[in-house]
VEXFI-95807 format. One line per 2 residues: number of its first residue (from 1); for each residue x, y, z of N, C-alpha, C, CB. Coordinates in Angstrom, 3 decimals. Atoms other than C-alpha are relative to their C-alpha. Last residue first. Glycine has a CB too. Example, Ala and Ser with C-alpha at 12.3 -4.5 7.8 and 13.67 -1.06 7.14 Angstrom:
residues 2
2 = -0.820/-1.190/-0.060/13.670/-1.060/7.140/-0.770/1.090/0.730/0.414/0.462/-1.415 | 0.890/-1.190/0.000/12.300/-4.500/7.800/0.900/1.200/0.000/-0.992/0.027/1.246
This chain:
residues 190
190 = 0.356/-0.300/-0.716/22.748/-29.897/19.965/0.675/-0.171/1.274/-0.860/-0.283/-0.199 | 0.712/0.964/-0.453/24.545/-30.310/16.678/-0.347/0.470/1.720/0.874/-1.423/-0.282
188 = -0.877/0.372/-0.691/25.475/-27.409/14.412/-0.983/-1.068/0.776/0.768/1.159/0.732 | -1.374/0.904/0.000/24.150/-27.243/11.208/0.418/-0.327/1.353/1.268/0.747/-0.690
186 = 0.970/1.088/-0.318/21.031/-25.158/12.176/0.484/-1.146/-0.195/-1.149/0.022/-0.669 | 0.915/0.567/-1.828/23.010/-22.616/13.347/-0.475/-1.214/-0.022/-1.563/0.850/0.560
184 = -1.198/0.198/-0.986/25.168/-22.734/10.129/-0.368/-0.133/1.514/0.977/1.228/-0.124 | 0.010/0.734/0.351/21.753/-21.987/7.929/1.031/-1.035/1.364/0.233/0.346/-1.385
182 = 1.465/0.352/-0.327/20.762/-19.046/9.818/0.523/-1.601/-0.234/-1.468/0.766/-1.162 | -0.378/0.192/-1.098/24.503/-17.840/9.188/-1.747/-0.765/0.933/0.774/1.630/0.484
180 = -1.243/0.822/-0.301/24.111/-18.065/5.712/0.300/-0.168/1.309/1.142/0.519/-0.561 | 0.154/1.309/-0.124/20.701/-16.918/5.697/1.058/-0.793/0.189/-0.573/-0.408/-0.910
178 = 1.166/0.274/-1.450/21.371/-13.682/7.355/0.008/-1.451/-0.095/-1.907/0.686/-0.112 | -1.136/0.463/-1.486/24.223/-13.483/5.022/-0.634/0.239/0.954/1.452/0.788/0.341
176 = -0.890/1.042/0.111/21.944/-14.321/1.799/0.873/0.255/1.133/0.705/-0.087/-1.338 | 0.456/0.861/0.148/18.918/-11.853/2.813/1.086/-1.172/0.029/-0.730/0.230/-0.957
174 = 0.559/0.096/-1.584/21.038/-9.015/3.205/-0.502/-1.335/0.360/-1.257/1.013/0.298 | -1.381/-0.342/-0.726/22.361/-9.451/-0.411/0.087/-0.454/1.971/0.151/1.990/-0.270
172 = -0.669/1.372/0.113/18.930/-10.150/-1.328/1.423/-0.329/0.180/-0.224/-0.437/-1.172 | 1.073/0.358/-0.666/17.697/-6.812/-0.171/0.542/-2.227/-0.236/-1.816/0.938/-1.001
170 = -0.279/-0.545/-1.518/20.499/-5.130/-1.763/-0.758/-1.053/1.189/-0.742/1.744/0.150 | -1.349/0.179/-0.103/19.731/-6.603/-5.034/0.295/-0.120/1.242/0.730/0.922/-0.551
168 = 0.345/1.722/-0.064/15.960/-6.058/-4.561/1.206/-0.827/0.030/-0.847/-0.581/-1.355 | 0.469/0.254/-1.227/16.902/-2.197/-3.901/-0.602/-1.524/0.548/-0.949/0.962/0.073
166 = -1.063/-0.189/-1.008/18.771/-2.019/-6.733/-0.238/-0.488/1.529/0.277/1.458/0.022 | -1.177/1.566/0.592/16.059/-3.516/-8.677/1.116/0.336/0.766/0.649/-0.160/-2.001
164 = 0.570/1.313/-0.248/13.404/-0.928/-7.208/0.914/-1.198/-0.321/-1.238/-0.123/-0.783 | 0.003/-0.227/-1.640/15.393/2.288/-7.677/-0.101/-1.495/0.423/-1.433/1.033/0.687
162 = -1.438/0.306/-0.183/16.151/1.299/-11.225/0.206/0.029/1.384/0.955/0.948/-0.705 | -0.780/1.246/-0.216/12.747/0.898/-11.285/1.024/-0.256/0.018/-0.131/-0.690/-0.514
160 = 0.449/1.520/-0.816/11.746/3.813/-10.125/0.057/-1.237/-0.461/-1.283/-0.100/0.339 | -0.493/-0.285/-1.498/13.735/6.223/-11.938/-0.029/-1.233/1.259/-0.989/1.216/0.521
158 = -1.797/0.508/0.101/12.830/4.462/-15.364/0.555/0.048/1.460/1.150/1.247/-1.062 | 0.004/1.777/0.043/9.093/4.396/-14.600/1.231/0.015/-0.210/-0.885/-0.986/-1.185
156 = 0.954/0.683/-0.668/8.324/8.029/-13.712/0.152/-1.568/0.086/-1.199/0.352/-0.599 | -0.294/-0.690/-1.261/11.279/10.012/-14.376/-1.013/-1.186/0.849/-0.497/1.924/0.052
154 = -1.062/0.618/-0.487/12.080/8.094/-17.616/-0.293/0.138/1.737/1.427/0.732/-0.642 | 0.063/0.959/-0.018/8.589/8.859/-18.719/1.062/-0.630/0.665/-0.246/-0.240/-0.965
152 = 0.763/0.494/-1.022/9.207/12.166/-17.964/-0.765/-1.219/0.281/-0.664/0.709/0.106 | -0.096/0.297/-1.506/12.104/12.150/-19.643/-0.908/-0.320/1.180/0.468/0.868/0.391
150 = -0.760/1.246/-0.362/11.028/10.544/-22.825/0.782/0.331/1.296/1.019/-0.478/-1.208 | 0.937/1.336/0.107/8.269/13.034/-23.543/0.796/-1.223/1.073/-0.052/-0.634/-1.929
148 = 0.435/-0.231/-1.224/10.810/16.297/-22.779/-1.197/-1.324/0.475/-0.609/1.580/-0.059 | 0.784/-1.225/-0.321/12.946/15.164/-25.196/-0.768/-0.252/1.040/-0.818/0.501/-1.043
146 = 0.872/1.079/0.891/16.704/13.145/-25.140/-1.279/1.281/0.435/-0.195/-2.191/0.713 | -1.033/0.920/1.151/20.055/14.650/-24.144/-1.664/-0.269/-0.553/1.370/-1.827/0.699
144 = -0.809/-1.217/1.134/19.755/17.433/-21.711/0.002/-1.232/-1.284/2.184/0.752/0.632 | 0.569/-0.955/0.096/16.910/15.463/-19.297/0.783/0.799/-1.346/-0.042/0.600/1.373
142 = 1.475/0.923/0.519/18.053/11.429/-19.652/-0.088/1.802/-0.693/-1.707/-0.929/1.675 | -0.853/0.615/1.788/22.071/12.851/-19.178/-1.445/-0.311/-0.304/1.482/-1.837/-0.178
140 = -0.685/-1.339/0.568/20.295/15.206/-15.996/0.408/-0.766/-1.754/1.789/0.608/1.251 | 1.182/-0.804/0.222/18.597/11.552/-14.776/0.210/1.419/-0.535/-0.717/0.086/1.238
138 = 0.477/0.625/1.045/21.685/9.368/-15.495/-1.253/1.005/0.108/-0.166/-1.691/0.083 | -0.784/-0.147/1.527/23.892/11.976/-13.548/-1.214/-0.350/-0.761/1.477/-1.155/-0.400
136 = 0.172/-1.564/0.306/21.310/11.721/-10.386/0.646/0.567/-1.310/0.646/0.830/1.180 | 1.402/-0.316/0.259/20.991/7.999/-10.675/-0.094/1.215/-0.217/-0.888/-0.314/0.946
134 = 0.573/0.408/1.302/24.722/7.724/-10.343/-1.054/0.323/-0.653/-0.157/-0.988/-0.027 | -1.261/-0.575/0.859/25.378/9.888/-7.277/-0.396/-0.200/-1.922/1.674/-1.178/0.564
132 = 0.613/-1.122/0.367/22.251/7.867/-5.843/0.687/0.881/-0.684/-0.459/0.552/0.926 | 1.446/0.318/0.801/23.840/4.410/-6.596/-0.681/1.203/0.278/-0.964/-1.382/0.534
130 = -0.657/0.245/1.260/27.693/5.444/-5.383/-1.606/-0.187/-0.861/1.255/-1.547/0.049 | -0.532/-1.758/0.367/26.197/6.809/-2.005/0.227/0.108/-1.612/1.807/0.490/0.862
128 = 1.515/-0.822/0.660/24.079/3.252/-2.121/0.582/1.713/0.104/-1.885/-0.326/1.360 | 0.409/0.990/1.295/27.802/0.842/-2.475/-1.707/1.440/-0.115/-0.463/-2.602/0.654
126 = -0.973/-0.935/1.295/29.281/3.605/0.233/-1.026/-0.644/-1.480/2.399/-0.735/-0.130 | 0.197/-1.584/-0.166/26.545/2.366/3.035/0.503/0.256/-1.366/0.901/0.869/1.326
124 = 1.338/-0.145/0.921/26.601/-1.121/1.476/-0.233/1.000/-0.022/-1.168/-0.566/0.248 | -0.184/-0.187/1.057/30.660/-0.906/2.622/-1.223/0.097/-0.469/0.757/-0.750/-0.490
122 = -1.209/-0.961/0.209/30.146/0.473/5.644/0.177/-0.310/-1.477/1.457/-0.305/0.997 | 0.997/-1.477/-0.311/27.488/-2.113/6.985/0.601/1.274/-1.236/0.403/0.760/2.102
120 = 0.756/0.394/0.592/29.977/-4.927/5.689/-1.121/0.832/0.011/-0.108/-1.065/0.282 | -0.896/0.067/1.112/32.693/-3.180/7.868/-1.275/-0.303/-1.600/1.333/-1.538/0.442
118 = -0.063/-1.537/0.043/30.279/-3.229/10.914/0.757/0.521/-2.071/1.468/0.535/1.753 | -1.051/-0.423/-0.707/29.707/-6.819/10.530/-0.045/1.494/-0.530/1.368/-0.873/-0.238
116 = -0.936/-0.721/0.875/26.062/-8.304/9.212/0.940/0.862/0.951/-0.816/0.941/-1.087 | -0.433/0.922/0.369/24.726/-11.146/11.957/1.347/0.963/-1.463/-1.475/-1.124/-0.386
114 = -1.722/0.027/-0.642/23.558/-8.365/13.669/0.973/-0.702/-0.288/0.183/-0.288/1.210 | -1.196/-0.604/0.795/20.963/-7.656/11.325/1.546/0.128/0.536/-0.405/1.364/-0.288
112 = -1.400/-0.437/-0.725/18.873/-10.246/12.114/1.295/0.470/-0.585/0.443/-1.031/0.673 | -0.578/0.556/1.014/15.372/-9.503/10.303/1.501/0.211/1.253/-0.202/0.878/-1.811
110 = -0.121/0.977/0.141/12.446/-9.882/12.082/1.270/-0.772/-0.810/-1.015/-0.091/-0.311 | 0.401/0.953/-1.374/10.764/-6.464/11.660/0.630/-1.842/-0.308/-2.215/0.022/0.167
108 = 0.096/0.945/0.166/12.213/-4.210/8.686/-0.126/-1.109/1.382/0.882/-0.026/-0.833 | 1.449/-0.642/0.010/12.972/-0.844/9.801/-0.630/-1.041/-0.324/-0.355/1.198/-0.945
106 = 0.482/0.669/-1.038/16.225/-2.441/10.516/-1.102/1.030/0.375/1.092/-0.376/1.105 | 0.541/1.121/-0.072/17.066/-2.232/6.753/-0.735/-0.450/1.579/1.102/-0.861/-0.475
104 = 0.699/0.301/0.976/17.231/1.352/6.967/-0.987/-1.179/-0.235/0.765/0.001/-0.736 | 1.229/-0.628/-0.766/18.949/2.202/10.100/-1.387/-0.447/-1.459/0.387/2.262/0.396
102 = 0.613/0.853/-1.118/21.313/-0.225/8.297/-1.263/0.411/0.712/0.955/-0.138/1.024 | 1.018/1.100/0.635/21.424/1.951/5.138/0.017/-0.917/1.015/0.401/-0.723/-1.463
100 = 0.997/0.190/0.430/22.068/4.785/7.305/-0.542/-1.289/-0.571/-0.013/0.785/-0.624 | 0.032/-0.924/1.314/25.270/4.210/8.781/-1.842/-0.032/-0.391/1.213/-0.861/-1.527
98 = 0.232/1.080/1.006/25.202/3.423/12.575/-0.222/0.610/-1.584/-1.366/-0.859/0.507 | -0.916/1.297/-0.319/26.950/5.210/15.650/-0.187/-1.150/-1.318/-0.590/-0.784/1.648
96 = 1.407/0.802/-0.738/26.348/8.884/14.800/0.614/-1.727/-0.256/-1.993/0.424/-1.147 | 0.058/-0.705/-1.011/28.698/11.224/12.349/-1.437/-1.594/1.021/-0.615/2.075/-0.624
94 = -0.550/-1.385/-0.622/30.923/9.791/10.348/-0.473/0.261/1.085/-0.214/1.165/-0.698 | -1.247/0.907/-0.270/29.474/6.922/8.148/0.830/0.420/1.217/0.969/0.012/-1.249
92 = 0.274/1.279/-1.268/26.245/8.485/8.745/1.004/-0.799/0.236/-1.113/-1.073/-0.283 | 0.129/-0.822/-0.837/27.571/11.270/6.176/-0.061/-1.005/1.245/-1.127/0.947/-0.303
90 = -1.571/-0.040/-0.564/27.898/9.401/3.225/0.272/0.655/1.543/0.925/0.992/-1.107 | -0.734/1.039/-0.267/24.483/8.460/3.420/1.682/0.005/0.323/-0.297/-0.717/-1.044
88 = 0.732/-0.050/-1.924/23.166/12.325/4.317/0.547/-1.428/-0.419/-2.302/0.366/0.726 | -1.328/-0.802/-0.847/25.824/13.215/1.001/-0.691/-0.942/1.276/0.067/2.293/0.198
86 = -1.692/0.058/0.087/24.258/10.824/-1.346/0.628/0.395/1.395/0.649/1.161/-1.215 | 0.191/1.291/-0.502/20.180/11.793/0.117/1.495/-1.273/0.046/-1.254/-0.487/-1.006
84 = -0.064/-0.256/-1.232/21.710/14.993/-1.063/-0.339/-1.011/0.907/-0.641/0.970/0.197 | -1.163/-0.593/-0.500/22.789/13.893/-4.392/0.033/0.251/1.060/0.349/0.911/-0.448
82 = -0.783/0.957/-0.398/19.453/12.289/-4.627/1.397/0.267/0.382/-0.035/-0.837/-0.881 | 0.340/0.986/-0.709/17.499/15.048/-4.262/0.934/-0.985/0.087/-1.054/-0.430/-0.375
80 = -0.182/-0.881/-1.268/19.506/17.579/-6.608/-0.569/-0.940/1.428/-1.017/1.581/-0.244 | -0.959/-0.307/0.217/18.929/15.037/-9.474/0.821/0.600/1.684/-0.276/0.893/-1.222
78 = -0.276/1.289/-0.770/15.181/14.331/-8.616/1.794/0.087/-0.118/-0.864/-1.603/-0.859 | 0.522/0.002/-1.408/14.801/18.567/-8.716/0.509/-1.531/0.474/-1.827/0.264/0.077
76 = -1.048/0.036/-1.185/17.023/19.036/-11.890/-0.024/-0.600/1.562/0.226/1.274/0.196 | -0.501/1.106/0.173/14.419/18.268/-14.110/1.247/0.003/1.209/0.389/-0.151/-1.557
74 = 0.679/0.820/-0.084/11.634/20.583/-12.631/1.492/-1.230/-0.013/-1.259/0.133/-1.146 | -0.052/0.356/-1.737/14.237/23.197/-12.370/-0.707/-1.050/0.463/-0.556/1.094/0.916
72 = -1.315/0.693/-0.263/15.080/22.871/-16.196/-0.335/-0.160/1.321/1.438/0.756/-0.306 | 0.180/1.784/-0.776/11.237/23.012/-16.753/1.051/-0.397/0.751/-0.071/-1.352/-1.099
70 = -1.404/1.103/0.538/11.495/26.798/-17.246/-0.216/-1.694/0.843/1.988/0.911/0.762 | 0.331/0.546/0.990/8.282/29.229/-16.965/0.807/-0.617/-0.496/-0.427/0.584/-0.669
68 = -0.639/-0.556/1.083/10.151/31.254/-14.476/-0.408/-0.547/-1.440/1.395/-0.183/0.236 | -0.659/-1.155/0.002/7.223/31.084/-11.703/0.813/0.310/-1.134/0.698/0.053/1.041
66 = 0.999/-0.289/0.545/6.071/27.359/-12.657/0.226/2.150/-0.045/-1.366/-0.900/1.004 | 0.751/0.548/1.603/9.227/25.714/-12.933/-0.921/1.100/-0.464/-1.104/-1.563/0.117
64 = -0.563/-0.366/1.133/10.386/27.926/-9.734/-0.073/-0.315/-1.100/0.801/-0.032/0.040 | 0.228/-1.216/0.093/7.651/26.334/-7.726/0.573/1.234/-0.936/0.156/0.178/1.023
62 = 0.865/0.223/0.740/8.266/22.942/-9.236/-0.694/1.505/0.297/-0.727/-1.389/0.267 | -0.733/0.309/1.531/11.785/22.858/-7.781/-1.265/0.676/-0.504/0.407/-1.886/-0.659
60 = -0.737/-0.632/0.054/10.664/23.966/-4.337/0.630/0.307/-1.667/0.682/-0.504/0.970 | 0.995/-1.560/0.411/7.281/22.146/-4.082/1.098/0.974/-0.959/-0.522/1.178/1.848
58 = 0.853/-0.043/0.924/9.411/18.763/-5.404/-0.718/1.665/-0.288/-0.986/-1.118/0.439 | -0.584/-0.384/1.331/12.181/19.439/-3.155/-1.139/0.526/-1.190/0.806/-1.354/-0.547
56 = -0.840/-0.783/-0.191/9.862/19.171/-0.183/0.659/0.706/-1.000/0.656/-0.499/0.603 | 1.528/-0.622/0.220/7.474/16.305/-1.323/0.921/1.952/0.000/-1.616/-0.583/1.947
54 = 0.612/-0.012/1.165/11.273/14.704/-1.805/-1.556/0.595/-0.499/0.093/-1.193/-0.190 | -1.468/-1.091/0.511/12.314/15.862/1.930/-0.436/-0.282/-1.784/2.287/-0.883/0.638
52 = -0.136/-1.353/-0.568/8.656/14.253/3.256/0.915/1.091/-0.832/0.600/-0.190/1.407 | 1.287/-0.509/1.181/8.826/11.092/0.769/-0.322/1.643/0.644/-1.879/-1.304/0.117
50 = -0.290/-0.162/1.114/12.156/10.183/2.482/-0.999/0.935/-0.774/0.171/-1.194/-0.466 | -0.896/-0.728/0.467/11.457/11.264/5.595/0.030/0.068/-1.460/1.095/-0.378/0.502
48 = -1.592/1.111/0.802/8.593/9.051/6.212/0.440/1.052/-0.583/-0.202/-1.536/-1.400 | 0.430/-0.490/1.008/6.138/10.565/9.174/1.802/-0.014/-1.300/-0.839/1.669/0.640
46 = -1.478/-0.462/0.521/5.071/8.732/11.412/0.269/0.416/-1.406/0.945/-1.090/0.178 | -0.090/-1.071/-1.036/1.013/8.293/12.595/1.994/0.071/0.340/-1.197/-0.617/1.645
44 = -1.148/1.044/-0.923/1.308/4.990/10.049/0.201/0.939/1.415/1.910/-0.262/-0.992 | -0.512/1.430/-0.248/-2.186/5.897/8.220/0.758/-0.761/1.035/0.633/-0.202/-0.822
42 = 0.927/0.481/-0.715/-2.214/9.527/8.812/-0.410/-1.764/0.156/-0.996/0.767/-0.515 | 0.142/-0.336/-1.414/0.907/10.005/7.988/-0.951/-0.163/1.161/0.073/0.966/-0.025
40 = -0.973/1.115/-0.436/0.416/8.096/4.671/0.273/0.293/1.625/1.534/0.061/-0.974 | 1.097/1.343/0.055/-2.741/10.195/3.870/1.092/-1.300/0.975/-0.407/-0.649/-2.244
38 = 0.833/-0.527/-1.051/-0.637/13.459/4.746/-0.802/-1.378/-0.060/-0.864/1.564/-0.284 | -0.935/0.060/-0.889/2.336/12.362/2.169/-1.156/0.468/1.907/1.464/1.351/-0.741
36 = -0.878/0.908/-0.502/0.128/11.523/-0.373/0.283/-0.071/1.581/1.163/0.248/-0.684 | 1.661/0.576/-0.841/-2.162/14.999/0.053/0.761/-1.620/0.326/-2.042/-0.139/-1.522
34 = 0.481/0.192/-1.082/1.411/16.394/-0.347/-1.126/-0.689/0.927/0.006/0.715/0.047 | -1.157/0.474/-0.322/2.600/14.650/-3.610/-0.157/0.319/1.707/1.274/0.740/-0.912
32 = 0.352/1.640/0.184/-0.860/14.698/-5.478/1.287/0.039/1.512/0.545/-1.123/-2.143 | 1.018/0.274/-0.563/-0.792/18.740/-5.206/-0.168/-1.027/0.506/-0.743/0.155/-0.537
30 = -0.150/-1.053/-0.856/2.532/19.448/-6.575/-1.557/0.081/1.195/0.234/1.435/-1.123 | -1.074/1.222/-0.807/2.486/16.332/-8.795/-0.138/1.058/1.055/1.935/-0.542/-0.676
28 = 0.372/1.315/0.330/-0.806/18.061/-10.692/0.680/-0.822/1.255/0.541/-0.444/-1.565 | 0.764/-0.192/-1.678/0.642/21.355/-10.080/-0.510/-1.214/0.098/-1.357/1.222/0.302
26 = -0.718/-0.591/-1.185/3.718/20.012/-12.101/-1.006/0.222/0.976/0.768/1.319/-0.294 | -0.710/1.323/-0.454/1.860/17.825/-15.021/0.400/0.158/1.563/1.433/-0.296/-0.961
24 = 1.280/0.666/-0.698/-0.266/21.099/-15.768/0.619/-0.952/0.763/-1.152/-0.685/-0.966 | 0.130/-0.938/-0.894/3.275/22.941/-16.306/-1.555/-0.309/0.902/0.112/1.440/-0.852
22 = -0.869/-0.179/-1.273/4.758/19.963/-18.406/-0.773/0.865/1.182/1.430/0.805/-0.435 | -1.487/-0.552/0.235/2.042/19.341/-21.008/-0.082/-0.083/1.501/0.418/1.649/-0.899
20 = 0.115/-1.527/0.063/-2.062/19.288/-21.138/1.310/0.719/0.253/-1.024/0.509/1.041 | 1.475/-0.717/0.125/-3.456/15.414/-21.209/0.307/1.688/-0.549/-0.897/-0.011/1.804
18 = 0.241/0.671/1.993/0.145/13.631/-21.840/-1.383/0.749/0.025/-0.248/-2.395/-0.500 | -0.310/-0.284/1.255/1.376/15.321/-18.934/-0.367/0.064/-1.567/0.586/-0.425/0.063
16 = 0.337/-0.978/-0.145/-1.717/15.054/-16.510/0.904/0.743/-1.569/0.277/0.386/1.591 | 1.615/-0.545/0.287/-1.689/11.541/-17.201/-0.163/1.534/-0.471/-0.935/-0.102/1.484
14 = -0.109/0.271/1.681/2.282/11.370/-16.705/-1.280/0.149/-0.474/0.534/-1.518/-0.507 | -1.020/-0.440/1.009/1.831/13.230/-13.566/0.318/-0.011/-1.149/0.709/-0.241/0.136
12 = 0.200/-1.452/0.848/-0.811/11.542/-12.617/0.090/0.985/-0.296/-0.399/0.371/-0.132 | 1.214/-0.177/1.464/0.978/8.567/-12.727/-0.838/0.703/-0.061/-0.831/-0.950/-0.387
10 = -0.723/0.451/0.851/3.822/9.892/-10.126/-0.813/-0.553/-1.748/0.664/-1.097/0.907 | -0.424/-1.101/0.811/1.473/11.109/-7.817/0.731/0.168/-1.091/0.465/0.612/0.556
8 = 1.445/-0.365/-0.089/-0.104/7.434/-7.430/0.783/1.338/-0.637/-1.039/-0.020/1.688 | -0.038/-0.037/1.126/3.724/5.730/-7.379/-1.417/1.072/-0.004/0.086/-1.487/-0.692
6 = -1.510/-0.471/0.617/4.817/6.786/-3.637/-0.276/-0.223/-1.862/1.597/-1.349/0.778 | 0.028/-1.450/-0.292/1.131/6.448/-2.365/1.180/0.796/-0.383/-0.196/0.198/1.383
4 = 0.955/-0.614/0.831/0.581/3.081/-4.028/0.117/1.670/0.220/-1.494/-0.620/0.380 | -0.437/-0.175/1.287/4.426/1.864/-2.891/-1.239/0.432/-0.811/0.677/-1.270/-0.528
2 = -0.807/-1.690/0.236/3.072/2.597/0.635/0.473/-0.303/-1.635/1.855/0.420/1.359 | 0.818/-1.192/0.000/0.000/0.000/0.000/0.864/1.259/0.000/-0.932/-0.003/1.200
């Protein structure tokens, strides 16, 4: 059900696009993106950063879209997002006792994450600084290079699934040295 409230503004966006262009598309997401983020709050009574600081960007970008009559700030906005979602991972390495993408996975009920070593933490940390970094290039090289059709298609279904497969990677990563040591328990004799 949260992946309906994280895609929902997102298709009618492209709806809105293909109905009446970029600048309808924007209040469209600019509207969709907070009522989201208030439905979901009200739902889990917490309130998810991620989609918070990206509802955030979004007004910010999409306010200047609509003010200078330029999309570039539109395209820039998931770009500028992830780079900073970059830095706040690189960052946890540093400051506070655990990196983010652990605080991450142990949002996840049931999963033993102690079984992964600090070092192994540290490196998935860097491995998703290196995957938003990326994503933010490939989304600017999508925006200057190809037209305004095929980015926002990119924005909407390319973005997210590259998100989504990384994140199934990762997730099965985790998965295999939980199980490996799951397995090795059940090896030993009583």
């Amino acid at each position: 059900m949260s992946l309906l409230f994280e895609f929902l503004p997102l298709i009618l966006f492209l709806g809105a696009f293909l109905y009446k262009g970029i600048y309808a598309a924007i209040i469209v997401l600019m509207i969709a993106m907070p009522i989201g983020l208030l439905i979901k709050y009200a739902r889990t009574r917490t309130l998810d950063r991620m989609y918070f600081w990206s509802t955030v960007f979004l007004l910010v970008a999409g306010g200047l879209t609509l003010y200078f009559r330029n999309p570039l700030f539109l395209y820039w906005k998931p770009t500028a997002f992830y780079w900073v979602v970059a830095i706040a991972f690189l960052a946890s390495q540093f400051i506070g006792d655990t990196p983010l993408v652990r605080r991450f996975f142990g949002l996840v009920d049931g999963l033993r994450l102690e079984n992964i070593t600090a070092a192994q933490w540290n490196r998935l940390n860097l491995i998703w600084v290196v995957f938003f970094v990326a994503v933010g290039f490939l989304n600017i090289y999508v925006a200057y290079n190809f037209e305004q059709a095929t980015w926002v298609k990119f924005k909407v279904f390319g973005l997210m699934g590259i998100t989504f497969v990384f994140m199934l990677v990762q997730t099965f990563w985790v998965a295999g040295i939980i199980g490996d040591d799951a397995d090795e328990d059940e090896k030993e004799p009583n």
